[in-house]
KEBABA-856095 format. One record per residue (C-alpha): residue in three letters; x negated, y, z negated. Coordinates in steps of 0.05 Angstrom, whole numbers, plus 5000, padded with zeros to 4 digits. Last residue first. Layout:
<rs>
AlaXYZ...
</rs>
This chain:
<rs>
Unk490851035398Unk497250615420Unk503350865458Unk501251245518Unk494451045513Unk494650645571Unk498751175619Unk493151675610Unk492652195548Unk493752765591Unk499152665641Unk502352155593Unk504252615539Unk508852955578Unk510952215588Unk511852095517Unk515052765503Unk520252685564Unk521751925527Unk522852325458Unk528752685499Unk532252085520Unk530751685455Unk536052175419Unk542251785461Unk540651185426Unk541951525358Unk549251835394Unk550551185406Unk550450815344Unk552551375310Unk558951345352Unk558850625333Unk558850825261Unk564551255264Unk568350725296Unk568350275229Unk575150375197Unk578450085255Unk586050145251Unk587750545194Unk580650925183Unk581451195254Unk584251855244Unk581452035174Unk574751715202Unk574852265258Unk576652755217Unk570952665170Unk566352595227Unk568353185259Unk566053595188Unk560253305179Unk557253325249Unk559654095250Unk555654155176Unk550053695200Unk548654105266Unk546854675222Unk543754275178Unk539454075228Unk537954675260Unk536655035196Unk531454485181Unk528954575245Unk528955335236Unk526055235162Unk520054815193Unk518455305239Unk518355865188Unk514855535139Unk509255235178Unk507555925225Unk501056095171Unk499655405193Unk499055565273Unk503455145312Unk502054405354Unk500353925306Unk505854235257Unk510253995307Unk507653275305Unk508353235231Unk515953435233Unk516852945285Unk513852415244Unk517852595183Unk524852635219Unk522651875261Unk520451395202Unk526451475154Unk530450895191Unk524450405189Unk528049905146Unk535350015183Unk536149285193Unk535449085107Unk541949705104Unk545049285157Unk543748675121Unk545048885063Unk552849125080Unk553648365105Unk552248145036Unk558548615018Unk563548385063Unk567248655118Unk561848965155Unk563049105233Unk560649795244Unk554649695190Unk552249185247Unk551649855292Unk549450175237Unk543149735226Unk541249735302Unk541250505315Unk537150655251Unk532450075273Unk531150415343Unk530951165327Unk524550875275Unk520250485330Unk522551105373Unk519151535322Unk512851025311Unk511551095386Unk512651805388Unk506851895338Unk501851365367Unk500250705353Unk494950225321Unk492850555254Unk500350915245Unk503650355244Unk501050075186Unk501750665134Unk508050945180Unk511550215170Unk509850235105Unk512650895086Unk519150715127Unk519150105076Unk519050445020Unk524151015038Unk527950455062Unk529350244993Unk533350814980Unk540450635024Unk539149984970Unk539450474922Unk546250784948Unk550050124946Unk547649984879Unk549550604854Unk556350474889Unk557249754855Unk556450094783Unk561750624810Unk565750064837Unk567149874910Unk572949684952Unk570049295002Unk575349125046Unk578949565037Unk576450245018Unk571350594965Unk565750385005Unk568250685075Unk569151355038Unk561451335017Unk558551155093Unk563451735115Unk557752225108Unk552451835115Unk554951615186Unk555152295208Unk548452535183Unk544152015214Unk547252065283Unk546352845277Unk540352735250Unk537352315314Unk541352915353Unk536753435322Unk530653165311Unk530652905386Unk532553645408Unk526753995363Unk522053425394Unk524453615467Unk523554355451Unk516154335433Unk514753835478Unk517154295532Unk513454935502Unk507554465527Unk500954545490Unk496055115479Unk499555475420Unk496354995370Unk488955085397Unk484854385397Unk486054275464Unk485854825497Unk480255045454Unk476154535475Unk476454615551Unk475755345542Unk469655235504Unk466854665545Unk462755205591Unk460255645535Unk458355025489Unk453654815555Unk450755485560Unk449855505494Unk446354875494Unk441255085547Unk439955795521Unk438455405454Unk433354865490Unk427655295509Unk427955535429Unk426554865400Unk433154675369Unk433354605293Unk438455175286Unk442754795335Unk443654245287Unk445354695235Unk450255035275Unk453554415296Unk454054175220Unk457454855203Unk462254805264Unk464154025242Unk465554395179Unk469455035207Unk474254485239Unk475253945193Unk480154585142Unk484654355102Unk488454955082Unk487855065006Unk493654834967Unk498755164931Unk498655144861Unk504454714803Unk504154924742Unk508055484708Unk513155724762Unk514154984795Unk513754544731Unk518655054700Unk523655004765Unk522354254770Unk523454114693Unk530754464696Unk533054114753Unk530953524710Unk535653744649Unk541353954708Unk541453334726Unk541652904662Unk547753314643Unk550253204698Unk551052414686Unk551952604612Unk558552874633Unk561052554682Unk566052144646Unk568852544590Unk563452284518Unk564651664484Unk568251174518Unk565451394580Unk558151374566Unk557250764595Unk561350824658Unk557151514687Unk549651214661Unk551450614696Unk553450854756Unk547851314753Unk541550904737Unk540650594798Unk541351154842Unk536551614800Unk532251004806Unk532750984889Unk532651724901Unk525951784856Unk523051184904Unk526551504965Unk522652254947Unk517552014931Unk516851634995Unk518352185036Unk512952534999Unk508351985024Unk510752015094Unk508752775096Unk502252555081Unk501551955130Unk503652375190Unk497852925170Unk493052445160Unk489852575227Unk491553305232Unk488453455155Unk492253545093Unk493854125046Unk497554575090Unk501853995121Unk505253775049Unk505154595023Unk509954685091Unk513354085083Unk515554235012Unk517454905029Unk521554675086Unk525254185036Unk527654754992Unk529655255045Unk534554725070Unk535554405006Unk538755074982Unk536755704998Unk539256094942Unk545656314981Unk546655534984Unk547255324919Unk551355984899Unk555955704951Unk556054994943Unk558155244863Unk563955624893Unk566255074930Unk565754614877Unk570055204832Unk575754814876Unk575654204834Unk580054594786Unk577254784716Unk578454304660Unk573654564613Unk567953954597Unk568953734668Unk568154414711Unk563454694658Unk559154124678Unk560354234752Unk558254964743Unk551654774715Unk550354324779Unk551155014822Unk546155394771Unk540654844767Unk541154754847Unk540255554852Unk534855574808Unk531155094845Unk532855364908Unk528956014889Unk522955644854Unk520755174922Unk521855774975Unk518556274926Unk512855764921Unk507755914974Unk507956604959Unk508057315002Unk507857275078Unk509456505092Unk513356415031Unk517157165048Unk518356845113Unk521556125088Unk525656655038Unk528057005100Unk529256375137Unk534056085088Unk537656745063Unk544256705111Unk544156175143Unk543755845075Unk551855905067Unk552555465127Unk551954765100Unk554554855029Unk559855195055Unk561754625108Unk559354025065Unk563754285004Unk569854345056Unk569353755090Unk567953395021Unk575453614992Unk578453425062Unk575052745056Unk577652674977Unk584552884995Unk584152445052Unk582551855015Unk586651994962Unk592651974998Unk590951295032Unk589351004964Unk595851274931Unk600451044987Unk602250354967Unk601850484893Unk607550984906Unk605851744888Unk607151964816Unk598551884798Unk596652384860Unk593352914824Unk590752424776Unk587652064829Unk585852684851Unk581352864802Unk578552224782Unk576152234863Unk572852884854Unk569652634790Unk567052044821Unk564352424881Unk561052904848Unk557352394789Unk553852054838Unk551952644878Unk549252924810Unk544952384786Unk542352244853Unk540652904860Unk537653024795Unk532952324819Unk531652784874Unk529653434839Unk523653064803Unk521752674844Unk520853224900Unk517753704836Unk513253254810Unk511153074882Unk508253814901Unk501153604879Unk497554194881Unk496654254801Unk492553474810Unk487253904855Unk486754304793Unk485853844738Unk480753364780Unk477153984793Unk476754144719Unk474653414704Unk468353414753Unk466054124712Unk468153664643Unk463853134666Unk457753574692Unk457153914620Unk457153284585Unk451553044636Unk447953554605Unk445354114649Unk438754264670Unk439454474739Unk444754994718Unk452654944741Unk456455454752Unk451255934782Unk446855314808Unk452655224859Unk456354554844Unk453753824870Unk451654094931Unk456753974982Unk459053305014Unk461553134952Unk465753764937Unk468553585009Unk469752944985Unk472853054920Unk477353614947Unk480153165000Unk481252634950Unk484853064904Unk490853284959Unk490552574987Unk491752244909Unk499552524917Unk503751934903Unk497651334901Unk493351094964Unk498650765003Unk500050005000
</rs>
């Protein structure tokens, strides 16, 4: 498996310190203890460790799970007691659309309402800090998920929700959130590891996804007798909400750019320092002439604006597949013929985790033999097989297997996100990232809100269509990542279109 969560950030700092002197005689004296050295080696342990932006992705995930957990349980309390004098007959129908239309509106505000501060808080990280993209959604998650715990301890209408998606998303949200998380990810690792790095945060982010998932059913049923159901479930979220925001203001440092480039041009100027002077003329006549060769390769503005798009288009349609079935995925549970519990749910939603593992896996192995779009069409590919089994499950083993199907599902959004940082400047990281991320939720919130309909008006005679659309829509994404692989082609050569 992977080096451990986060160990690239304090590797690369090791090894350039290593490939250094020791430390500069002005910090460290020739004659110094070996006391002295140990606690200068454990300093810059401690502060390539305060980089490590995974505290915070666990951290605010497992809240997630918590939360999301506890939302749609307490929506569907709610209208089951809204609906308790309707006929038994009816009830389940009734509260299956009052519980879709409830989550069509929450997606749709929750969605939109970081249009509107999103990219200026991605451009004030760019320009200003690092972190005001990480803190600001952070307080706005720990506000929203406050609101949900007044809504259950006082009663309120299930309507505040939409108030609460609102605050959420004013303060950026996940869309502003996740951007900033990328953007530290690609600033602190190099082009090569770059796919692997953002991989490992996805990874975090399942592994926390998958306990928080766990833990929540249970945590929601067996405090029930004793406390209004929900209740500590939030509770729990908003207490690691609260952790991310202090561990993000008082802790955690952004990470110097790596930077392979000036140090290959150190070592070259070294080496051309030790020339005999009839040679320099020669070799910078030669670096003259391969300079523009070189830097139109190397420079991130050189390539195709073609790839550019085609990657932003794959993103957005392989999400929009994604998206869709997600969002019914829960309403599908709570049906015939599965009809699931809370305890059951968490379950459902952990194994929906595990592919966080295996997707980091598949990059960690993958990634030594192929290429990027390889491994992202490896990735459109499983998605599109598992859901179109999840289209005909009628039982729960046969829910597994589609889940077991969709094991590199997580592979393509990361890769793609990796392969456009390849090609932009990094002071540009945070506000690309933030316009795909807009894009995509963008497309989410319409995706979300068709969906829903869609499953209202097929749930009665084939409860399964949406995923088939999915199906289709996630093989219709491998249309534009086929342009990138033979854009690719013309300068890589057709035999290294898919392996290295």
């Amino acid at each position: 498996m992977q080096q451990q969560m986060g160990a690239d950030p304090l590797q690369a700092c090791l090894q350039s310190r290593a490939s250094e002197e020791p430390f500069p005689p002005a910090h460290l004296p020739e004659n110094s203890s070996p006391q002295e050295e140990a606690a200068a080696g454990s300093m810059v342990g401690v502060t390539a460790m305060r980089t490590w932006i995974e505290p915070v992705v666990a951290g605010s995930q497992v809240a997630s799970a918590f939360y999301d957990t506890a939302l749609l349980l307490v929506v569907k309390n709610y209208y089951n007691q809204t609906n308790a004098t309707a006929p038994s007959h009816a009830l389940e129908d009734a509260q299956q659309k009052a519980v879709s239309n409830f989550y069509i509106i929450y997606n749709l505000v929750l969605g939109l309402s970081p249009l509107v501060s999103a990219y200026g808080l991605s451009k004030l990280g760019d320009r200003m800090h690092r972190k005001i993209p990480i803190c600001f959604p952070l307080l706005g998650y720990l506000g929203s998920k406050t609101l949900l715990l007044l809504l259950i301890l006082l009663g309120w209408p299930i309507e505040v929700m939409y108030g609460a998606a609102a605050f959420n998303g004013l303060t950026g949200g996940f869309t502003t959130l996740w951007a900033g998380v990328m953007a530290l990810g690609s600033l602190g690792s190099s082009e090569s590891r770059r796919s692997l790095r953002l991989i490992i945060i996805e990874l975090v982010y399942g592994l926390a996804g998958f306990l928080g998932s766990m833990a929540s059913g249970y945590l929601f049923v067996g405090f029930s007798d004793r406390y209004q159901e929900g209740t500590v479930l939030v509770g729990c979220s908003i207490a690691c909400y609260a952790f991310c925001l202090l561990y993000s203001i008082f802790v955690l440092t952004v990470p110097k750019p790596a930077a392979s480039s000036p140090a290959k041009a150190k070592s070259a100027e070294e080496v051309g320092s030790q020339l005999p002077a009839h040679k320099e003329a020669a070799a910078a006549a030669a670096a003259e002439s391969s300079q523009p060769s070189a830097s139109s390769s190397s420079t991130p503005g050189s390539p195709s604006k073609l790839i550019i798009i085609m990657l932003f288009v794959a993103a957005i349609l392989y999400d929009l597949a994604v998206v869709g079935a997600m969002n019914v995925l829960p309403l599908f549970l709570l049906r015939e013929p599965l009809r699931w519990n809370a305890v059951q749910i968490g379950h459902g939603n952990a194994a929906g985790y595990v592919i966080f593992i295996t997707s980091f896996l598949g990059v960690f192995v993958f990634s030594k033999y192929l290429r990027d779009i390889t491994m992202v069409m490896i990735g459109v590919a499983s998605f599109s097989a598992g859901i179109l089994i999840m289209a005909f499950v009628r039982w729960t083993f046969l829910f597994y297997i589609a889940r077991a199907v969709m094991l590199f599902a997580l592979i393509p959004l990361p890769t793609i996100r990796s392969m456009l940082s390849k090609h932009i400047e990094g002071s540009s990281y945070g506000k690309v990232f933030v316009l795909l991320q807009l894009s995509l939720v963008t497309t989410g919130v319409v995706t979300s809100t068709v969906y829903n309909k869609i499953y209202q008006n097929t749930m009665n005679w084939y409860s399964g269509f949406c995923f088939i659309l999915s199906f289709l829509v996630g093989c219709l994404s491998l249309l534009p990542l086929s342009i990138v692989a033979i854009k690719q082609r013309s300068t890589t050569g057709s035999l290294q279109i898919l392996t290295k």
